[in-house]
C-alpha positions, 0 to 999 in steps of 0.5 A: 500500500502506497505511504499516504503523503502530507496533502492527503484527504480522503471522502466517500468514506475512503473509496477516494482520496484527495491529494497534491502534487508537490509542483501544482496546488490543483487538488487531484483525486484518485479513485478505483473503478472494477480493478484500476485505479483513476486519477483525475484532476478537480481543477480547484485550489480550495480543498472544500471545492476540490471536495465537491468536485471530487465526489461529482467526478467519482460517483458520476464514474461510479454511476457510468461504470454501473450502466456499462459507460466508459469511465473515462474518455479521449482526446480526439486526436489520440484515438485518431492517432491510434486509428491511423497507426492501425491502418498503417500497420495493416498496410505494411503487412499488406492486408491493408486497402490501398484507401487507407492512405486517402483516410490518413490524409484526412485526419491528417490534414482536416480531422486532428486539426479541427477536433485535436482538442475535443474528446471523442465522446464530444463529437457529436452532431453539433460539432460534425456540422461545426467542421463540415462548415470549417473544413468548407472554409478551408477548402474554399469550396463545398467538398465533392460527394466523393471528397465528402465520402471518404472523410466519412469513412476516416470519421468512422476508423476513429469511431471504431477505434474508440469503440474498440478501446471502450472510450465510448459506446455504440450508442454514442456515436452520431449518424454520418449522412453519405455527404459527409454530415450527420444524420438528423433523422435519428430522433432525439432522446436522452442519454443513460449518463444524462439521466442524474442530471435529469432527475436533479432538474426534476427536484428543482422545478418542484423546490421552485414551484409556488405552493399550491396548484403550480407544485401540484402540477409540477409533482404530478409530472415528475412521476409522470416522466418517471413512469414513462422512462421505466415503462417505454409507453407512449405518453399523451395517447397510452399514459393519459388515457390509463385508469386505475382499472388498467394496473393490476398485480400479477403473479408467476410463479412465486414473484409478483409483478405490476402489470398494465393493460396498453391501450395502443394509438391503432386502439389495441390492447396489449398488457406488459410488466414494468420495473417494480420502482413503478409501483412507487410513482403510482404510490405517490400520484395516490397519496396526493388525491384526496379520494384515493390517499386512504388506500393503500396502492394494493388495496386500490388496484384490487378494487379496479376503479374506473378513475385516470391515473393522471388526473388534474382537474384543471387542465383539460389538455393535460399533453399540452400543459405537460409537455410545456412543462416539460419544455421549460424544466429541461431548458432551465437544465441546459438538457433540451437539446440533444446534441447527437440529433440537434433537436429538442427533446420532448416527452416522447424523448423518454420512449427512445431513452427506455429503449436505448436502456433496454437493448444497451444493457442487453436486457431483452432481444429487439424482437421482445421490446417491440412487443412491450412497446407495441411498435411495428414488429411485422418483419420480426413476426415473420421469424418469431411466433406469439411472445408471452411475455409474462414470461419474460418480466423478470427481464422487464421488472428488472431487480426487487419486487413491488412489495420492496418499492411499496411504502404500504406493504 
C-alpha cells in the first residue's frame, strides 16, 4: 500500500482520496473503478471545492461504470492517432486497402486539426456540422460527394477505434449522412449518463414551484416522466388515457409483478410488466388525491376503479400543459437539446431513452421490446411466433419486487 503523503484527504468514506502534487496546488483525486485505479484532476485550489468536485467526478464514474459507460474518455486526436497507426500497420503487412492512405490524409490534414482538442465522446452532431462548415472554409469550396465520402469513412476508423478501446459506446456515436454530415433523422432522446442530471432538474422545478396548484402540477409530472422512462409507453395517447382499472398485480410463479393493460394509438390492447420502482410513482400520484390517499396502492388496484391515473382537474389538455412543462424544466437544465440529433427533446424523448436502456444493457432481444412497446414488429413476426411475455418480466421488472418499492406493504 502506497505511504499516504502530507496533502492527503480522503471522502466517500475512503473509496477516494484527495491529494497534491508537490509542483501544482490543483487538488487531484484518485479513485478505483472494477480493478484500476483513476486519477483525475478537480481543477480547484480550495480543498472544500476540490471536495465537491471530487465526489461529482467519482460517483458520476461510479454511476457510468454501473450502466456499462466508459469511465473515462479521449482526446480526439489520440484515438485518431491510434486509428491511423492501425491502418498503417495493416498496410505494411499488406492486408491493408490501398484507401487507407486517402483516410490518413484526412485526419491528417482536416480531422486532428479541427477536433485535436475535443474528446471523442464530444463529437457529436453539433460539432460534425461545426467542421463540415470549417473544413468548407478551408477548402474554399463545398467538398465533392466523393471528397465528402471518404472523410466519412476516416470519421468512422476513429469511431471504431474508440469503440474498440471502450472510450465510448455504440450508442454514442452520431449518424454520418453519405455527404459527409450527420444524420438528423435519428430522433432525439436522452442519454443513460444524462439521466442524474435529469432527475436533479426534476427536484428543482418542484423546490421552485409556488405552493399550491403550480407544485401540484409540477409533482404530478415528475412521476409522470418517471413512469414513462421505466415503462417505454407512449405518453399523451397510452399514459393519459390509463385508469386505475388498467394496473393490476400479477403473479408467476412465486414473484409478483405490476402489470398494465396498453391501450395502443391503432386502439389495441396489449398488457406488459414494468420495473417494480413503478409501483412507487403510482404510490405517490395516490397519496396526493384526496379520494384515493386512504388506500393503500394494493388495496386500490384490487378494487379496479374506473378513475385516470393522471388526473388534474384543471387542465383539460393535460399533453399540452405537460409537455410545456416539460419544455421549460429541461431548458432551465441546459438538457433540451440533444446534441447527437440537434433537436429538442420532448416527452416522447423518454420512449427512445427506455429503449436505448433496454437493448444497451442487453436486457431483452429487439424482437421482445417491440412487443412491450407495441411498435411495428411485422418483419420480426415473420421469424418469431406469439411472445408471452409474462414470461419474460423478470427481464422487464428488472431487480426487487413491488412489495420492496411499496411504502404500504
Amino acid at each position: 500500500m502506497p505511504k499516504k503523503v502530507e496533502h492527503t484527504v480522503h471522502i466517500l468514506e475512503g473509496k477516494a482520496t484527495l491529494s497534491l502534487r508537490k509542483t501544482s496546488p490543483i487538488w487531484q483525486v484518485r479513485y478505483k473503478i472494477g480493478h484500476k485505479w483513476l486519477r483525475s484532476t478537480t481543477k480547484e485550489q480550495d480543498l472544500n471545492q476540490a471536495k465537491s468536485k471530487a465526489v461529482d467526478l467519482v460517483t458520476n464514474a461510479w454511476f457510468r461504470q454501473r450502466n456499462n459507460l466508459p469511465t473515462v474518455s479521449k482526446r480526439f486526436k489520440t484515438i485518431a492517432n491510434l486509428a491511423i497507426k492501425r491502418m498503417e500497420d495493416e498496410l505494411a503487412n499488406e492486408h491493408g486497402k490501398a484507401t487507407y492512405n486517402s483516410y490518413i490524409l484526412a485526419l491528417k490534414k482536416y480531422h486532428i486539426p479541427h477536433f485535436k482538442n475535443h474528446n471523442i465522446d464530444n463529437v457529436d452532431y453539433a460539432a460534425l456540422q461545426r467542421f463540415a462548415s470549417w473544413r468548407a472554409t478551408e477548402m474554399g469550396k463545398t467538398p465533392s460527394t466523393s471528397t465528402q465520402n471518404t472523410h466519412n469513412a476516416a470519421l468512422k476508423r476513429v469511431f471504431d477505434e474508440a469503440v474498440l478501446r471502450n472510450y465510448i459506446t455504440t450508442t454514442q456515436l452520431p449518424h454520418l449522412e453519405n455527404k459527409g454530415g450527420a444524420s438528423s433523422e435519428r430522433r432525439p432522446d436522452i442519454q443513460i449518463d444524462e439521466y442524474p442530471t435529469l432527475l436533479h432538474a426534476m427536484r428543482d422545478y418542484i423546490k421552485n414551484g409556488r405552493e399550491g396548484h403550480e407544485r401540484n402540477m409540477r409533482l404530478l409530472l415528475r412521476d409522470y416522466v418517471l413512469i414513462l422512462a421505466n415503462t417505454g409507453i407512449r405518453q399523451g395517447t397510452e399514459m393519459i388515457n390509463m385508469r386505475w382499472r388498467d394496473i393490476s398485480l400479477t403473479k408467476s410463479g412465486d414473484k409478483e409483478y405490476l402489470t398494465m393493460r396498453i391501450k395502443g394509438k391503432t386502439q389495441k390492447w396489449r398488457t406488459i410488466q414494468v420495473r417494480h420502482r413503478v409501483a412507487r410513482y403510482l404510490e405517490r400520484i395516490k397519496d396526493r388525491n384526496e379520494e384515493l390517499k386512504k388506500l393503500t396502492l394494493r388495496k386500490l388496484l384490487a378494487k379496479g376503479l374506473d378513475k385516470p391515473v393522471i388526473d388534474a382537474t384543471r387542465n383539460a389538455d393535460l399533453t399540452t400543459a405537460f409537455g410545456r412543462m416539460f419544455t421549460r424544466m429541461m431548458e432551465r437544465a441546459e438538457l433540451l437539446v440533444d446534441t447527437h440529433t440537434g433537436k429538442n427533446r420532448t416527452l416522447y424523448s423518454l420512449r427512445h431513452f427506455y429503449a436505448t436502456h433496454e437493448l444497451t444493457k442487453g436486457n431483452v432481444t429487439a424482437y421482445q421490446l417491440a412487443e412491450h412497446m407495441g411498435t411495428s414488429i411485422a418483419m420480426l413476426q415473420a421469424h418469431y411466433g406469439h411472445l408471452d411475455l409474462l414470461k419474460l418480466a423478470d427481464k422487464f421488472a428488472g431487480e426487487g419486487s413491488v412489495s420492496s418499492a411499496l411504502l404500504d406493504n
